[in-house]
GUMILO-486479 format. One record per atom (N, C-alpha, C): x, y, z. Coordinates in steps of 0.05 Angstrom, whole numbers, plus 32768, in hexadecimal, padded with zeros to 4 digits. Example, Ala and Ser with C-alpha at 12.3 -4.5 7.8 and 13.67 -1.06 7.14 Angstrom:
BEGIN
81087F8E809C/80F67FA6809C/81087FBE809C/81017FD3808E/81117FEB808F/81028001809D/
This chain:
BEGIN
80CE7CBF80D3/80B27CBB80D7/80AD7CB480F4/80987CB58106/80937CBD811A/80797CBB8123/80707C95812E/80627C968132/80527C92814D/803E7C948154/802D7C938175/80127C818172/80177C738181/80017C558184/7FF47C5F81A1/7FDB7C5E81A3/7FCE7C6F81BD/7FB67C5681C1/7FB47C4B81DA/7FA87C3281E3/7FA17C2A81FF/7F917C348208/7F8F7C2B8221/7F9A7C0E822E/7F977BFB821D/7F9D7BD5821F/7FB87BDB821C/7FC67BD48237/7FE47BCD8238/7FE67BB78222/7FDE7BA68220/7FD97B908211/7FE27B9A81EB/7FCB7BA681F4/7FC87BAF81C7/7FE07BBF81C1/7FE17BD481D7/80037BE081D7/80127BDB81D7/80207BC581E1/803D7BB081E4/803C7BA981C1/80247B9781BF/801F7B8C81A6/801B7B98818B/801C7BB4818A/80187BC48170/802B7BCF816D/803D7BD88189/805D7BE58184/806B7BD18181/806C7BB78186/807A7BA5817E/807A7B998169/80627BA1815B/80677B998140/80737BAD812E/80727BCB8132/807C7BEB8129/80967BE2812D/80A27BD98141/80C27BDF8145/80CC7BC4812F/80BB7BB48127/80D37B988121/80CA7BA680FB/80B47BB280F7/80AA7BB380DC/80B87BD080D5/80B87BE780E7/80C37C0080DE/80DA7C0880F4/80EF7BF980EB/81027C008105/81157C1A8104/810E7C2480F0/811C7C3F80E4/81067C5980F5/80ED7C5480F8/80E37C6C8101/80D67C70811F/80DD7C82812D/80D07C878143/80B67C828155/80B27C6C815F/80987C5A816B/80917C698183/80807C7C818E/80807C8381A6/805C7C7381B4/80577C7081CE/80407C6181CD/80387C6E81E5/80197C6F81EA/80117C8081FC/7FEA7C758206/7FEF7C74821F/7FD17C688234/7FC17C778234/7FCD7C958239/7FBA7C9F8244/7FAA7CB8822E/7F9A7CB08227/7F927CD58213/7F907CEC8214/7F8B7CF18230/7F9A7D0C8230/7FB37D148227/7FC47D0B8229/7FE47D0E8219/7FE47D088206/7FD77D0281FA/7FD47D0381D8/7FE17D1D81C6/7FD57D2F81D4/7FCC7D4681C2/7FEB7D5481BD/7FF67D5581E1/800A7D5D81E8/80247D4C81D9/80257D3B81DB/803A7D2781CE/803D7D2681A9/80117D28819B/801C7D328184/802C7D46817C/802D7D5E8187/80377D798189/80547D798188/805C7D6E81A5/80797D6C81AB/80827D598196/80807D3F8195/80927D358184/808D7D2D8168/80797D43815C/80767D48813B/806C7D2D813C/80567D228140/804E7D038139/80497D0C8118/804E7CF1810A/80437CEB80EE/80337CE180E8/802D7CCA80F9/80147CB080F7/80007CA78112/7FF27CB08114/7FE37CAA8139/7FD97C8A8135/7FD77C708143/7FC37C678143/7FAE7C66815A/7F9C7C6D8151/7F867C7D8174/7F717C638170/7F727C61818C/7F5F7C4A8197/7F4A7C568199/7F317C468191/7F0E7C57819A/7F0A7C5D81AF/7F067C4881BD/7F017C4381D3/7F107C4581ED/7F167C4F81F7/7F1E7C5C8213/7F167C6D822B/7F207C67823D/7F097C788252/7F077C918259/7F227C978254/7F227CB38257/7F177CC98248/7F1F7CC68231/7F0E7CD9821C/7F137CBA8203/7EFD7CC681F5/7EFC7CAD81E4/7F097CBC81CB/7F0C7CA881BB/7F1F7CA481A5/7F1A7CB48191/7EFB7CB6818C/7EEC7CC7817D/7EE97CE7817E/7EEF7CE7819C/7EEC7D0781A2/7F097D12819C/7F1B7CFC81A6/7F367D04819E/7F367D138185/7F337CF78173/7F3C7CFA8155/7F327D17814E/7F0F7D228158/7F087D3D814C/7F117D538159/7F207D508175/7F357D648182/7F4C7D69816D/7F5B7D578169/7F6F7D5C815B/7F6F7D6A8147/7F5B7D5D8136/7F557D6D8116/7F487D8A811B/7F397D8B812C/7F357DAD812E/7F4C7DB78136/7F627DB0814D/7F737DC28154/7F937DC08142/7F937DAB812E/7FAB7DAB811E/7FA17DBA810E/7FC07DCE8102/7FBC7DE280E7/7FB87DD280D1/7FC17DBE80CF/7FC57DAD80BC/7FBE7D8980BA/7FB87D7A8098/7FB27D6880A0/7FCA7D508095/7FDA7D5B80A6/7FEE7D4E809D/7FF07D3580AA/7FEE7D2380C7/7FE77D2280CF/7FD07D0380D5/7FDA7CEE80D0/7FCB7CD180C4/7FC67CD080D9/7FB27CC780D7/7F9D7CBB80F6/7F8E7CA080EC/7F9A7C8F80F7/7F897C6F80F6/7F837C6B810D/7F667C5D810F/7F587C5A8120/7F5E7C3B812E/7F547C33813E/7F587C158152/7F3E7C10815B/7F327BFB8154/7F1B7BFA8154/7F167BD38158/7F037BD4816F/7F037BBF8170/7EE27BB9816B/7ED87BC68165/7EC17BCD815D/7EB87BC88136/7E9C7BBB8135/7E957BB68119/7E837BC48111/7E7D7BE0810F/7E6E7BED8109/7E677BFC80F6/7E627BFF80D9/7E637C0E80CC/7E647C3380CA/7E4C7C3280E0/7E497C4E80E7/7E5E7C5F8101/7E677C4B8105/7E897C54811A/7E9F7C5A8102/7E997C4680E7/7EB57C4F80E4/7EB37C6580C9/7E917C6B80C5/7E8F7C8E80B1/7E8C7C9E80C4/7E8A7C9A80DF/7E8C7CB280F5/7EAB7CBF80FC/7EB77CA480FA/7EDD7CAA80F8/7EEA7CB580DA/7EE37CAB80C9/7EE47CB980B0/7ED67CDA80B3/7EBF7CDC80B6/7EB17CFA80BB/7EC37D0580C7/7ED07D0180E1/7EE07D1080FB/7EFE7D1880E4/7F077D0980D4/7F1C7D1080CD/7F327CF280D1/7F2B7CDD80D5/7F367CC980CE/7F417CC180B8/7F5D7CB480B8/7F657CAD8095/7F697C908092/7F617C8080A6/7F577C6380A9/7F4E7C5180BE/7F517C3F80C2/7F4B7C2A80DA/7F577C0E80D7/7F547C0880EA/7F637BE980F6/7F567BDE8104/7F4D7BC980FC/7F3A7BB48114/7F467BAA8125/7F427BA7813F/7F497B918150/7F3A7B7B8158/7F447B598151/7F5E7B558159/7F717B5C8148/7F8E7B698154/7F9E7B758130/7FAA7B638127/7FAF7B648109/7FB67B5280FE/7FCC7B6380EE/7FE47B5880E8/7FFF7B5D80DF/80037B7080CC/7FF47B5680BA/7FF37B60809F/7FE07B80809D/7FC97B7A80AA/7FB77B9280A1/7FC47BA880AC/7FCE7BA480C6/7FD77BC180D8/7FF07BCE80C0/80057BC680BF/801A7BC480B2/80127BD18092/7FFD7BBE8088/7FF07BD48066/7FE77BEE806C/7FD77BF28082/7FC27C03808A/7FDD7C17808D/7FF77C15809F/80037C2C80A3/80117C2B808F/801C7C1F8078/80297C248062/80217C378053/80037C388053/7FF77C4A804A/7FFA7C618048/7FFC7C658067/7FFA7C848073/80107C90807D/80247C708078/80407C8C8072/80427C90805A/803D7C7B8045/80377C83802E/80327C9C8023/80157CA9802B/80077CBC8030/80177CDB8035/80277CD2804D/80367CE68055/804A7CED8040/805E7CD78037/80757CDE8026/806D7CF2800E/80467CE18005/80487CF17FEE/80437D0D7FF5/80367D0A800C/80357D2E8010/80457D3C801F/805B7D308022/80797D438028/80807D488008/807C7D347FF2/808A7D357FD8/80797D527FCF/805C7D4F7FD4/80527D5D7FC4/80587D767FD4/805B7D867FF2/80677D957FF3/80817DA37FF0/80927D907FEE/80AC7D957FDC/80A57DA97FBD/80917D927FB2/80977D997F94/808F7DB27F8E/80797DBA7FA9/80637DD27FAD/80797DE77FAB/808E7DE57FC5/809A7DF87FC9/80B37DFC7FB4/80BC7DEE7FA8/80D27DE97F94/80BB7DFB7F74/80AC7DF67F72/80917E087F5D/80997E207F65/80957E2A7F87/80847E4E7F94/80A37E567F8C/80C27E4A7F96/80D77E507F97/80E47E4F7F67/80DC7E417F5F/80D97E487F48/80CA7E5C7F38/80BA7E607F40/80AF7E757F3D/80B17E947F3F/80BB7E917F5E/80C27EA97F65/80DD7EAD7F59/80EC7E9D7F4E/81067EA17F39/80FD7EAA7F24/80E67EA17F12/80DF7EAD7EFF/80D47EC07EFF/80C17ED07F13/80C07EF27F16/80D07F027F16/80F17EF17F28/80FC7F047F29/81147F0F7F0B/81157EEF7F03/81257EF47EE7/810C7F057ECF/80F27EFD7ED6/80E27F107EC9/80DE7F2B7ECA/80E17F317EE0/80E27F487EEC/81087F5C7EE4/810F7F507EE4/81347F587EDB/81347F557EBA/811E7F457EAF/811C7F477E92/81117F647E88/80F97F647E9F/80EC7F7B7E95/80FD7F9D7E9C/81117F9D7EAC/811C7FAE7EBA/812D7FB47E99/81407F9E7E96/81537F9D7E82/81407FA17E69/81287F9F7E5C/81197FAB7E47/81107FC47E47/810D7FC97E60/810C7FEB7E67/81197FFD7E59/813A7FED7E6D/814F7FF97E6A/81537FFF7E4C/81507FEA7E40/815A7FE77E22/81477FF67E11/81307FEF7E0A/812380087E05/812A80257E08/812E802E7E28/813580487E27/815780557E1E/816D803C7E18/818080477E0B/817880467DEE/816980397DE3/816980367DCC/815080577DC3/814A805E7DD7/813580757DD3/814B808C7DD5/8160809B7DE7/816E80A27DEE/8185809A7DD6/818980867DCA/819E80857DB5/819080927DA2/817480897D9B/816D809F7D7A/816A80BB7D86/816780C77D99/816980E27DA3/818380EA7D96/819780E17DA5/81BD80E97DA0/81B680E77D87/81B380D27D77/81B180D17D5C/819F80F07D4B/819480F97D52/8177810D7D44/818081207D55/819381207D6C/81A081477D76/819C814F7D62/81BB81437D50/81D081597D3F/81B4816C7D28/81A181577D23/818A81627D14/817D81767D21/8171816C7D36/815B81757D46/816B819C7D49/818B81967D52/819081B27D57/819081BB7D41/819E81B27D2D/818F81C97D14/817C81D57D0D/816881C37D0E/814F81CB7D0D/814681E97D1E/815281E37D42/815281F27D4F/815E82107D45/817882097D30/818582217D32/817682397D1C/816E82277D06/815F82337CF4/815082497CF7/813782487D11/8129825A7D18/8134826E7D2F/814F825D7D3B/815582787D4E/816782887D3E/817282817D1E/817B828F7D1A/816F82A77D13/815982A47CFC/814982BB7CFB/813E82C77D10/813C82C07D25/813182CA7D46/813F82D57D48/815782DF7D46/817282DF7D4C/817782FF7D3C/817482F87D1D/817783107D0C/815683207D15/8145831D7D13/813283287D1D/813883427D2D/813F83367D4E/813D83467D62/8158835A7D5D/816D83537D4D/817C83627D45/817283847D36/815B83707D23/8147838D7D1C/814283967D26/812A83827D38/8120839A7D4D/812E83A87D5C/814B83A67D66/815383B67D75/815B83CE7D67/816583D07D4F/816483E17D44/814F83FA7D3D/813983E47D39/812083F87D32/811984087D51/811B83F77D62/811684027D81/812B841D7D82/8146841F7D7C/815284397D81/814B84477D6F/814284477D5A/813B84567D48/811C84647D58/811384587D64/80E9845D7D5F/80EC84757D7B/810C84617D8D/811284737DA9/811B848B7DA5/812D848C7D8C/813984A37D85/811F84BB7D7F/810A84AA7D69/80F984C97D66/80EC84CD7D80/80DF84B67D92/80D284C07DAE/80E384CA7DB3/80F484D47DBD/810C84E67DC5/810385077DBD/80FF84FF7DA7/80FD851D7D90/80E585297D98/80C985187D98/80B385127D97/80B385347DBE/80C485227DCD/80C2852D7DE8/80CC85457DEA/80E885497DDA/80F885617DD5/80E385807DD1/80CF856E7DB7/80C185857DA7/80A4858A7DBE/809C857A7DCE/808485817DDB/8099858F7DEB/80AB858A7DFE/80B8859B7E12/80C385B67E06/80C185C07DF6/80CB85D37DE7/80B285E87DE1/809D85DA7DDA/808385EF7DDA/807185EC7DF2/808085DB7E03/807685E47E26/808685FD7E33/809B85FD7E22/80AB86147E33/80A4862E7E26/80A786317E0F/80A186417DF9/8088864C7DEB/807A865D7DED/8064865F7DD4/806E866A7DBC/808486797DBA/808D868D7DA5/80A1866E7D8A/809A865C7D99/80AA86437D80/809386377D6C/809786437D4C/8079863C7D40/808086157D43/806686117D48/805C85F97D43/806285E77D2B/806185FA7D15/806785E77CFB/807885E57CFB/809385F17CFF/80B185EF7CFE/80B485D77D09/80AC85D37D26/80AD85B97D30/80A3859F7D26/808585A47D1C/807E858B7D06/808C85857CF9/8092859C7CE8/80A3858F7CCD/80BF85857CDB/80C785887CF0/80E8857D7CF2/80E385597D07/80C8855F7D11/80C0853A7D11/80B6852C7CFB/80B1853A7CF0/80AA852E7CD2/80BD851A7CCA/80D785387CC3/80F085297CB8/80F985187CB3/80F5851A7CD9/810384FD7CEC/80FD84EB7CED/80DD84EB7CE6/80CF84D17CE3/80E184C87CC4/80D884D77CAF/80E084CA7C96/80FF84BD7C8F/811084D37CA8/812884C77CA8/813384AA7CAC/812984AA7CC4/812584937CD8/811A847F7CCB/810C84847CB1/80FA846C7CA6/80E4845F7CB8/80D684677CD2/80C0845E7CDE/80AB84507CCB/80A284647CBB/808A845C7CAC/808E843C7CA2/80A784377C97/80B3841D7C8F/80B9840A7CA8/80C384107CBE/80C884047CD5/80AD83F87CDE/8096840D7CE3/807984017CED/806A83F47CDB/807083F47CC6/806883DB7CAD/807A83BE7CB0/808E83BE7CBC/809D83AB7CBC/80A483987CD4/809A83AD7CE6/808D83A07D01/808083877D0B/806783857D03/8058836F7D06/805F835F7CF4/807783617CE0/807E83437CD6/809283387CDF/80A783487CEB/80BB833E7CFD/80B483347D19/809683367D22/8096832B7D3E/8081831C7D32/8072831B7D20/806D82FE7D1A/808282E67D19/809782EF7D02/80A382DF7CF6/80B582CF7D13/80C082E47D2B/80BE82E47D42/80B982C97D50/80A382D57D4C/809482C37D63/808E829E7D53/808982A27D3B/808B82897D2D/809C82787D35/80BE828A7D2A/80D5827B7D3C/80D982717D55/80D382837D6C/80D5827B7D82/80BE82667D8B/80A782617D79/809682467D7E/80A282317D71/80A882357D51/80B5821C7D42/80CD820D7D67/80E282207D6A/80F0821F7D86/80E5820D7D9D/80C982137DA2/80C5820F7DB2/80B381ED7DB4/80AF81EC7D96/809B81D47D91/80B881C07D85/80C581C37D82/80DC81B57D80/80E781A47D98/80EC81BD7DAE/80F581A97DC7/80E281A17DD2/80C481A77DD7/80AF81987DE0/80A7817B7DD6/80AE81757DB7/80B381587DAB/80C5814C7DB7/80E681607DBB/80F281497DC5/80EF81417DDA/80E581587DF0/80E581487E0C/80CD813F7E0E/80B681357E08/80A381227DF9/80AE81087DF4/80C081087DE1/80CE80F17DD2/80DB80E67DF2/80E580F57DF9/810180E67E04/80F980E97E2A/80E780F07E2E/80D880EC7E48/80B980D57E53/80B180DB7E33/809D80CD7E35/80A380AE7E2A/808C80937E32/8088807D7E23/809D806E7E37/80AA80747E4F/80BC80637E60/80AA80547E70/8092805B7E75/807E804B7E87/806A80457E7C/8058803B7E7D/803D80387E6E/802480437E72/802B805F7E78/801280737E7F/800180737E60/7FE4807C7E5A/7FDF80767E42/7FBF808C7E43/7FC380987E33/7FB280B07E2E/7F9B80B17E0F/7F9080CC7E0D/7F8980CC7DEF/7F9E80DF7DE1/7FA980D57DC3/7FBC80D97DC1/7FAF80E67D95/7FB180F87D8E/7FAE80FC7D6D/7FC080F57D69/7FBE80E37D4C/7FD480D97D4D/7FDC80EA7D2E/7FD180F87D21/7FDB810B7D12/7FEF81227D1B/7FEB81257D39/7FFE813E7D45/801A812E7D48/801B81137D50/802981047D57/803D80FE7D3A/802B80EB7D22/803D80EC7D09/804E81067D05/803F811F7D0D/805181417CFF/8062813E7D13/805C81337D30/807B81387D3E/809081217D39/808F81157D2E/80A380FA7D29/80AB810A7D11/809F81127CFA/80A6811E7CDD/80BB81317CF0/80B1813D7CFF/80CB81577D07/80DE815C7D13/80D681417D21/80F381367D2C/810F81277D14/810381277D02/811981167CEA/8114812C7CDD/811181417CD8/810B814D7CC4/812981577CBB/8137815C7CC4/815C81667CBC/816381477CB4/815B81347CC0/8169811A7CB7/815A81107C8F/8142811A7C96/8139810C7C7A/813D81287C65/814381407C66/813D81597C54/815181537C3D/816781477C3F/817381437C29/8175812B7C1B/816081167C28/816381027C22/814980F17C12/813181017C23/811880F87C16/80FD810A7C19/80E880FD7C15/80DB81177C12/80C0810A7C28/80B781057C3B/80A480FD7C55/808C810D7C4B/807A80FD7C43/805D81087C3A/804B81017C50/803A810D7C61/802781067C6C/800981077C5E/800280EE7C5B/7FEC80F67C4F/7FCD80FB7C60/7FC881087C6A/7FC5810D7C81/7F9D81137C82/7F8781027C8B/7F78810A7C8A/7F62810E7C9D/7F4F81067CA7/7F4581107CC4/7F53810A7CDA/7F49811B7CED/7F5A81177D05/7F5780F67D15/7F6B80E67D21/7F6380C67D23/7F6B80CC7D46/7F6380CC7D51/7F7080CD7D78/7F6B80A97D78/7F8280A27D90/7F7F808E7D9C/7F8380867DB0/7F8180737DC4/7F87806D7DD9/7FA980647DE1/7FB380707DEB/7FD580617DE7/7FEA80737DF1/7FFE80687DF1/801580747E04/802580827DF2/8022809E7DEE/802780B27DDE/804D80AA7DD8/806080AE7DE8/807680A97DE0/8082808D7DDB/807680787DE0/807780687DD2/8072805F7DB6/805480717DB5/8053806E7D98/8068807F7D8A/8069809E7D8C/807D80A67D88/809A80997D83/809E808F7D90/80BE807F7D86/80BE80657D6A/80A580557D76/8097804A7D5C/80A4805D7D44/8091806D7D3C/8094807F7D2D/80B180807D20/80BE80967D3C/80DC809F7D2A/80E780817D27/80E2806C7D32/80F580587D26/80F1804E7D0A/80DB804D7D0A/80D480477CEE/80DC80587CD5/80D480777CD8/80DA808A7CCE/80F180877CC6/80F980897CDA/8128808A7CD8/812B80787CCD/812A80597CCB/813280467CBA/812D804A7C9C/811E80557C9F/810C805A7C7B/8128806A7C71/812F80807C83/813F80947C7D/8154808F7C79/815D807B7C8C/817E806B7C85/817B805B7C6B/8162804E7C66/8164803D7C53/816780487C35/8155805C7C35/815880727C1E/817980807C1B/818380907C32/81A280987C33/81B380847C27/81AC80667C32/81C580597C2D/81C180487C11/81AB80517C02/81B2804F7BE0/81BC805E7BD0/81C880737BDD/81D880857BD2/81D380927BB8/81B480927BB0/81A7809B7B98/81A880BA7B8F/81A780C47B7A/81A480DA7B77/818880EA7B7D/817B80DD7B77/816380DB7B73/815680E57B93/814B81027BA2/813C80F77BBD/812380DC7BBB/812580D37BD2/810D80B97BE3/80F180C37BE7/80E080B67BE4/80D180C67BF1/80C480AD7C0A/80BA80AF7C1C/80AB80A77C31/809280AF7C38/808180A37C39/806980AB7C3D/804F809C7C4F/804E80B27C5F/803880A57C75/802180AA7C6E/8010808D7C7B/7FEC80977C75/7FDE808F7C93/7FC0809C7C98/7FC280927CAB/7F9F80957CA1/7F9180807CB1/7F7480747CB6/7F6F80667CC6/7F56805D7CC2/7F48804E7CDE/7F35803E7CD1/7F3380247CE3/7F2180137CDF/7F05801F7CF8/7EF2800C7CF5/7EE080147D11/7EEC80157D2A/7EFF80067D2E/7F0780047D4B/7F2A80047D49/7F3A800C7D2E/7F55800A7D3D/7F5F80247D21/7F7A80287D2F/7F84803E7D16/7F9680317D0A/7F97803F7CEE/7FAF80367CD9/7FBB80497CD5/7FE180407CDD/7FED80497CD7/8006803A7CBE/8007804D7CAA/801480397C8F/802D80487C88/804D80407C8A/805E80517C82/806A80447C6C/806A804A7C58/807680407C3E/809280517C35/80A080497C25/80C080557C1C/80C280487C01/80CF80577BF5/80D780497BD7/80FA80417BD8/8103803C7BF2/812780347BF8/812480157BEE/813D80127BEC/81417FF87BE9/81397FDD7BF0/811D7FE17C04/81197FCD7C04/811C7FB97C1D/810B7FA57C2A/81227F907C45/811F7F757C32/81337F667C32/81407F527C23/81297F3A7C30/81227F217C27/81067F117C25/81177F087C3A/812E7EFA7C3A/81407EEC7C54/81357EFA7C71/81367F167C6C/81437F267C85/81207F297C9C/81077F2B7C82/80EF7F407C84/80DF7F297CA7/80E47F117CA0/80DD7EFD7CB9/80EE7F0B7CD0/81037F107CD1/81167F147CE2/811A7F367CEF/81077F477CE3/81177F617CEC/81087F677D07/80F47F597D11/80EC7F607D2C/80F17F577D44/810B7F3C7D41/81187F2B7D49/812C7F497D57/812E7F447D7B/81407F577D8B/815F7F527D7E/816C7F647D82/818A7F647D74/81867F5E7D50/817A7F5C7D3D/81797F597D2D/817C7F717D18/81927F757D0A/81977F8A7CFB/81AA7F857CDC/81A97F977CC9/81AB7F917CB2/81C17FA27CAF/81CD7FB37CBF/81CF7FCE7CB5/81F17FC87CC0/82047FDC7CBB/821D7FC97CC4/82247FD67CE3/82347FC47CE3/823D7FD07D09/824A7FE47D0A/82377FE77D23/823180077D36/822380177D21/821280117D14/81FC801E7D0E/81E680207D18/81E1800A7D21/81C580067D2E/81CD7FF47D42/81B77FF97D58/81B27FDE7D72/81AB7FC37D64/81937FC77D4D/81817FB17D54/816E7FB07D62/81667FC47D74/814F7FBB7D89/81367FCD7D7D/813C7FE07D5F/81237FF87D61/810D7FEC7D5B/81117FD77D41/80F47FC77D36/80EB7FB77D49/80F77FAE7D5D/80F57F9B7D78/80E27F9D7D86/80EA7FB67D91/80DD7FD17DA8/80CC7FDC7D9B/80CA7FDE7D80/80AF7FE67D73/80917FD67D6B/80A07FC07D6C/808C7F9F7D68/80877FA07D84/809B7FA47D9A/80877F9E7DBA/80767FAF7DC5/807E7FCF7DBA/806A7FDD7DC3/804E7FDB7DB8/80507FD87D9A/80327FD87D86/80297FBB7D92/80337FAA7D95/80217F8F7D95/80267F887DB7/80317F8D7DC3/802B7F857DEB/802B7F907DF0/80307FB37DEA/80227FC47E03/800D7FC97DF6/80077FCD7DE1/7FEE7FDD7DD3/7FDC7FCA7DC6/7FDA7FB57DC6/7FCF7F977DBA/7FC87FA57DA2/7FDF7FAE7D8B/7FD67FAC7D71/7FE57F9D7D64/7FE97FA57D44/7FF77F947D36/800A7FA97D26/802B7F947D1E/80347FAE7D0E/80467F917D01/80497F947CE4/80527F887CD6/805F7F987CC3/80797F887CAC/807E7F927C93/80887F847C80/80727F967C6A/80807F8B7C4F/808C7F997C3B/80987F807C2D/80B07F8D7C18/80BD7F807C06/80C87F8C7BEE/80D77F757BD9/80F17F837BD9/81027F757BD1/811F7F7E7BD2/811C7F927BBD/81267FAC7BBA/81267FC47B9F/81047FCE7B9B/80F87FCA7BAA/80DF7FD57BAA/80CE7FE57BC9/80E47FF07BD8/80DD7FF17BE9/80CA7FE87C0C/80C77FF17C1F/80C17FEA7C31/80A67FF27C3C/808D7FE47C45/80737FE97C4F/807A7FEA7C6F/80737FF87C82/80707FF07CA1/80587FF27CA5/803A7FD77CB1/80227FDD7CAE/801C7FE07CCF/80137FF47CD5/800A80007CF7/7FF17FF67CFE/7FE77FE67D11/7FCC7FE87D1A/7FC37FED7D37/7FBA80037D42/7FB980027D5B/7F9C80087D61/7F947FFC7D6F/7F7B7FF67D87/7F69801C7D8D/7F5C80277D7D/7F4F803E7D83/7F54803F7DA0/7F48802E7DB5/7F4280317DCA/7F51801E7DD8/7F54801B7DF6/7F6F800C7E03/7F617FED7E03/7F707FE57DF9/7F717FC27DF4/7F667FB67E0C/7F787FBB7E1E/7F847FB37E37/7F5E7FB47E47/7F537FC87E42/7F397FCD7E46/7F197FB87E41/7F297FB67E27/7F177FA17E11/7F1A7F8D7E1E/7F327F817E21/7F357F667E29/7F207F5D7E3E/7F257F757E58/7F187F717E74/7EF87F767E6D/7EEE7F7A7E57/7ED17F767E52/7ECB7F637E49/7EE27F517E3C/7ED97F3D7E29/7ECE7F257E39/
C-alpha cells in the first residue's frame, strides 16, 4: 500500500507522516509541498491513498482533486481531503469533485487513522473484488472452452453414430440397389439384341432400295415380299410391341437407382450443421421406409398410413436419422423375438394447428417399465454388446427437443409393444421464441 500526504504546512506534514510511519509501518509513506508534483508522483509511484490539502497556493486542493479524476482511467484511487475549514458546502463540493472523504484540521489520531482505515479498507475490497472479477472472466472462459469441446465431441458423436447406421443399412441399401440394376441389366441385354435384329432389316431395307436404284427390270413385289419375310422372321412386329415396356421398365430401374443413392447421400451428408429449411415430411417418412426396407422385408410389415401432405420447418437430415433410428429399433426389436409370425410397424402422421405428429408404433416385445425412464439417457442400451452405441435414442431426444424445440417421448408395456410419440414445431421455434 502506498501512500502520499500533500501539504503545503511543513508543520501538518512532519505531523501526519509521523503518525503513517508509527501506525502503518508496513506501507510506503511518500509526502509532498508542492502540487504541481502531485499528478506526476501519483503516476510514477502507483499512489493508493492521497491525502490532499484544500488550501494551497499554488493550485488549490479542489482543482487538484477534479484534475486527477478527469485524467485517471480509473477510480481506484482514495482521495481524502485536509481541511481546516467548517463548511458544509466545501465538503459536498469535494464529494461532487470525486472525493472519498475528509479530515479536519487540528488532526486528531484517532479520526485520521479511522478515516484511512477506511480507504485502505476500500481498496483491499476492490482489489478482492477484482480478483474474484477476473477469477469469474478466467472461469468462464474455461467453460466455453470445455463447452465448446463438448459440443465438438457431440458433433463428433452424432456423426459416427449417423455413419455407423449407414455401414449398418449398406449391406441392405446395396441390395436394394442390385435389384433394379439387375433387371436394367437383363433389359439392355434385350435391347441389344432387338437393336441387331431392327439393324439387320435396315440393312435389307437399303440393299432393296439400292437394287431398284440400279435396276428397273427387278419387279418390285419380289422385293416386298422378301422384306416382308424378314420382318416376320426377325419378329419386329413383336420386338416394336415390346419396346416401350422395356425402356419403361428401364427407366423405372435406373430412377428406383437413382432415388436410392440420393436418400443416402441425404442421410449421410445432411443434418451435420443446423441449416433448416421446408421440409414434407411424408417424402421424408417414404425415404427412411426405403432406406430399411431390405432390413425390415423379412421381418415385418411398415405401414404408412399416410394422409395429407404435412411440410415443416426443420433440418431435413436430422429429422431423417430421427426416423431410421427409430424405425431400425422397432426392427431389431421385432427380429430379435424370433417369432414366426411377421411384425408389423406402423407410422401415422398429423398435425395439430401449429406442430406435426409423428406416431411410430410396433407390436415387438415391448421396453421393460425399469428401462422406458432410461432409454434417452446417452450410452444407455438394452441390447447386448457391440450391438448398439447407445447414443441413437439420445441424439434423437437432442435433435427433436434442442434443436427443433419439440417433444418426443415413449410408451410401452413389456409383451405389448412400443409407441415413439413425435412433435415438431410446424414452423422454426427458434423464431417464435424471438417474437415472444
Amino acid at each position: 500500500m502506498r501512500i502520499l500526504v500533500v501539504d503545503d504546512a511543513p508543520l501538518n506534514l512532519h505531523f501526519v507522516t509521523s503518525i503513517l510511519h508509527q501506525t502503518y509501518p508496513q506501507y510506503e509513506i511518500y509526502q509532498c509541498q508542492r502540487p504541481r508534483q502531485v499528478e506526476k508522483l501519483v503516476n510514477e509511484k502507483e499512489i493508493d491513498v492521497l491525502l490532499l490539502d484544500i488550501t494551497m497556493p499554488e493550485i488549490s486542493g479542489l482543482d487538484l482533486l477534479k484534475s486527477l479524476r478527469e485524467k485517471l482511467s480509473s477510480d481506484d484511487l482514495q482521495i481524502i481531503m485536509l481541511t481546516a475549514l467548517d463548511d458544509d458546502d466545501i465538503f459536498q463540493t469535494c464529494y461532487a469533485l470525486g472525493a472519498n472523504d475528509y479530515v479536519k484540521k487540528p488532526f486528531n489520531k484517532v479520526e485520521l487513522t479511522s478515516r484511512l482505515n477506511h480507504a485502505i479498507k476500500s481498496i483491499q475490497d476492490q482489489q478482492q473484488r477484482k480478483q474474484l472479477i477476473h477469477g469469474i472472466k478466467e472461469h468462464n472462459n474455461e467453460l466455453r472452452r470445455v463447452n465448446m469441446e463438448l459440443q465438438m465431441a457431440q458433433a463428433a458423436l452424432v456423426h459416427s453414430e449417423k455413419m455407423a447406421a449407414i455401414g449398418q443399412l449398406a449391406a441392405g441399401v446395396a441390395h436394394e440397389i442390385n435389384n433394379p440394376i439387375g433387371y436394367v441389366s437383363s433389359n439392355l441385354e434385350t435391347l441389344n439384341s432387338y437393336l441387331q435384329k431392327m439393324t439387320h432389316y435396315i440393312h435389307q431395307c437399303r440393299e432393296v432400295q439400292e437394287a431398284l436404284e440400279k435396276s428397273e427390270h427387278i419387279p418390285s413385289e419380289a422385293l416386298a415380299v422378301q422384306l416382308a419375310d424378314s420382318y416376320e422372321t426377325q419378329k419386329l412386329g413383336i420386338i416394336m410391341e415390346d419396346l416401350e415396356g422395356l425402356m419403361a421398365d428401364t427407366q423405372e430401374g435406373v430412377q428406383r437407382v437413382a432415388t436410392i443413392v440420393k436418400t443416402m447421400r441425404n442421410f449421410a451428408r445432411s443434418g451435420d450443421h443446423d441449416e433448416k429449411g421446408w421440409v414434407i415430411l411424408n417424402d421424408l417418412i417414404h425415404q427412411s421406409m426405403m432406406m430399411l426396407q431390405n432390413e425390415s422385408k423379412y421381418v415385418a410389415d411398415v405401414i404408412f398410413r399416410e394422409q395429407d401432405e404435412i411440410e415443416v420447418f426443420c433440418n431435413q437430415g436430422q429429422i431423417g436419422q430421427v426416423l431410421v433410428n427409430i424405425l431400425n429399433n422397432a426392427i431389431q426389436a421385432i427380429r430379435n423375438q424370433e417369432k414366426p409370425e411377421r411384425g408389423r410397424i406402423t407410422i401415422g402422421l398429423g398435425r395439430t394447428e401449429d406442430k406435426a405428429n409423428i406416431i411410430i408404433s410396433d407390436n415387438g416385445p415391448g421396453i421393460p417399465r425399469e428401462y422406458l425412464s432410461r432409454i434417452f439417457d446417452p450410452f444407455f442400451t438394452s441390447k447386448k454388446v457391440g450391438d448398439g452405441t447407445g447414443l441413437g435414442l439420445s441424439i434423437s431426444y437432442d435433435i427433436i427437443v434442442n434443436k427443433h424445440g419439440g417433444m418426443l417421448a415413449a410408451h410401452s408395456e413389456t409383451g405389448r409393444g412400443a409407441i415413439f410419440d413425435i412433435l415438431l414445431p410446424i414452423h422454426d421455434y427458434q423464431e417464435s421464441e424471438e417474437k415472444e
